[in-house]
Every structure is written in C-alpha cells, then in structure tokens.
C-alpha positions as a printed Julia matrix, in Angstrom:
126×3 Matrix{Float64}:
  10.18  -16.96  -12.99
   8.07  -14.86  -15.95
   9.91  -12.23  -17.32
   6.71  -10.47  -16.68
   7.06  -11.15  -13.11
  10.72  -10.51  -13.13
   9.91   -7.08  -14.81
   7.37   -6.01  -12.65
   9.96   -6.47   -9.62
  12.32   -4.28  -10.83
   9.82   -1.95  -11.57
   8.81   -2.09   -8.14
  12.55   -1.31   -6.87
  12.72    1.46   -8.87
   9.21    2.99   -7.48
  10.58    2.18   -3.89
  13.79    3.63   -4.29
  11.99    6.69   -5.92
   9.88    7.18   -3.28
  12.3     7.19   -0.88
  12.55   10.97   -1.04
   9.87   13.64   -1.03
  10.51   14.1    -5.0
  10.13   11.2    -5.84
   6.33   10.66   -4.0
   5.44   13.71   -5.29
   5.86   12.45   -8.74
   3.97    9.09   -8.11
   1.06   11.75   -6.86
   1.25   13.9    -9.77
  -0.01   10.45  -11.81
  -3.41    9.87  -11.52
  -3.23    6.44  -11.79
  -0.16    6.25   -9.66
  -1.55    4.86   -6.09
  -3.71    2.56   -7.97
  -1.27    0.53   -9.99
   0.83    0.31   -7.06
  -2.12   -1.39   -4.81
  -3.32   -3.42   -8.26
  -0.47   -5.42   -7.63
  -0.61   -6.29   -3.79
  -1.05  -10.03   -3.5
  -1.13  -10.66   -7.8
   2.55  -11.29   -8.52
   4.79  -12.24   -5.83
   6.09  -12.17   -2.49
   9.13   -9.65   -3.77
   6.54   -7.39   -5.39
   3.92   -7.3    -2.7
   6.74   -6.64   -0.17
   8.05   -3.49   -2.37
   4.41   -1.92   -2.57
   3.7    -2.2     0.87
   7.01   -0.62    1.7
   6.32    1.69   -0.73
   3.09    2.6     0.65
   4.76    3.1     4.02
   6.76    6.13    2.62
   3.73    7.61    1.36
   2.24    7.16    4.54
   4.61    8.19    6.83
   6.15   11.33    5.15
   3.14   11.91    2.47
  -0.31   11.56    4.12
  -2.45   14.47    2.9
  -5.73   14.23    3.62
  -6.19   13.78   -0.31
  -3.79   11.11   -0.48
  -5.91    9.09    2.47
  -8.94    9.88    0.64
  -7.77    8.18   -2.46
  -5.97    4.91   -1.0
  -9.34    4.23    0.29
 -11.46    4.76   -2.88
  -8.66    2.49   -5.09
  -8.76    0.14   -2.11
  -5.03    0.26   -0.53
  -6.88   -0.01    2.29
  -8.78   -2.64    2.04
  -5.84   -4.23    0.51
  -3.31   -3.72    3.74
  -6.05   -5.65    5.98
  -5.45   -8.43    3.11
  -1.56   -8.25    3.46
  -1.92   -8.31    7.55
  -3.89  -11.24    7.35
  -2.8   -13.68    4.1
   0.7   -15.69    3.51
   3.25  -12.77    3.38
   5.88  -11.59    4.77
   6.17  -10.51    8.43
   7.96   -7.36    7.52
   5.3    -6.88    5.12
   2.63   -7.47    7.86
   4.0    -5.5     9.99
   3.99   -2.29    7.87
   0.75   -3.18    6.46
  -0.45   -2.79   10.88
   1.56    0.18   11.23
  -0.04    2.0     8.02
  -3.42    1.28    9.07
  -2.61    1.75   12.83
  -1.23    5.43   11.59
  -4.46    6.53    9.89
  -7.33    4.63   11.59
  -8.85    7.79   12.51
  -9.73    8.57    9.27
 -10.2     5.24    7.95
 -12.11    3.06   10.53
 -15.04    4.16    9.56
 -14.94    4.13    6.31
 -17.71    2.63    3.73
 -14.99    1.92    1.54
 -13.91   -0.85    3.74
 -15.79   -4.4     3.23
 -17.76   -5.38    6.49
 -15.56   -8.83    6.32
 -11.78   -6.98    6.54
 -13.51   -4.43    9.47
 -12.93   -7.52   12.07
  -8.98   -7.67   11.14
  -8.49   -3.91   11.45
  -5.53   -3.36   13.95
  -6.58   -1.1    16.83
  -4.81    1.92   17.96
C-alpha cells in the first residue's frame, strides 16, 4: 500500500470521526471545498477510503441536510457519485448507505439536471 493511499485513509478516519458530532460537520461546511474533496475521492483510492466518505456523507445527511447542503452535493456530484457506489464493486455497507442517502433526499434530487441520464435508471425509489 502507497503511503499516499495509506495517508489519505487516515485522513478519512479523522473526517469520519469528526463528523460524528454536529461540530464537527459544521466545520467541514464552513470549508468551501469541504463536500467536494470528500466526494473527489469516492471510487479513486480504495475500498477503506470510499467506505469512510460514504459513511461520512451519511452523517451529513442524516443530521445535516440543509437545503444548501443538498444543493451543493448535487452541483460537486456526491450525487451522482452515490448511484456509482450503489452500483460498482464496493462494499455492501457502503451500498447500502449510498441507497439510504439517496432514498432520504430523492425528493429533491430525482429530478435533478445535475444527474447524468445513464445513473437516473439506478436511482433507488422511495
């Protein structure tokens, strides 16, 4: 394993753990480039790494969703990225949160522009 890799793990812990509490999203917010560099990752480094982001995606959707927050996961492409996780090699955990995220918030994502035509046909119904 790259110590790259390794790194980027452990950063990835860190971010989860952080998130964890309402402080700790609030501070990932507060970064403007903070949702993005968490979904840049999804599916680029490794099983570990993509399984921390999507957890740590679920906290932000479950305890965080402003209507802000939705707006921007779709315009960096978290979005389009969870119909990725649900349907590539990961994790079943992973796939499972990545159904229940877009499951919680398909009313204001379905419809979306943001989402490519070809990931539409994998998004979970309510």
């Amino acid at each position: 394993m790259s110590i790259d890799k390794r790194a980027c793990e452990l950063i990835l812990a860190v971010l989860d753990l952080l998130c964890g509490c309402a402080e700790g999203r609030a501070k990932l917010f507060k970064h403007e480039a903070g949702l993005a560099v968490v979904s840049k990752k999804i599916l680029r480094v490794s099983h570990v790494a993509s399984d921390k982001e999507v957890r740590i995606l679920c906290s932000i959707c479950r305890f965080s969703a402003t209507s802000r927050v939705l707006q921007e996961m779709l315009q960096v492409g978290v979005v389009a990225k969870l119909c990725l996780v649900s349907q590539v090699d990961s994790s079943l955990k992973s796939k499972e949160r990545a159904r229940e995220i877009l499951k919680l918030h398909s009313k204001v994502w379905r419809s979306s522009a943001c989402i490519p035509a070809n990931l539409m046909s994998t998004y979970p119904s309510c």
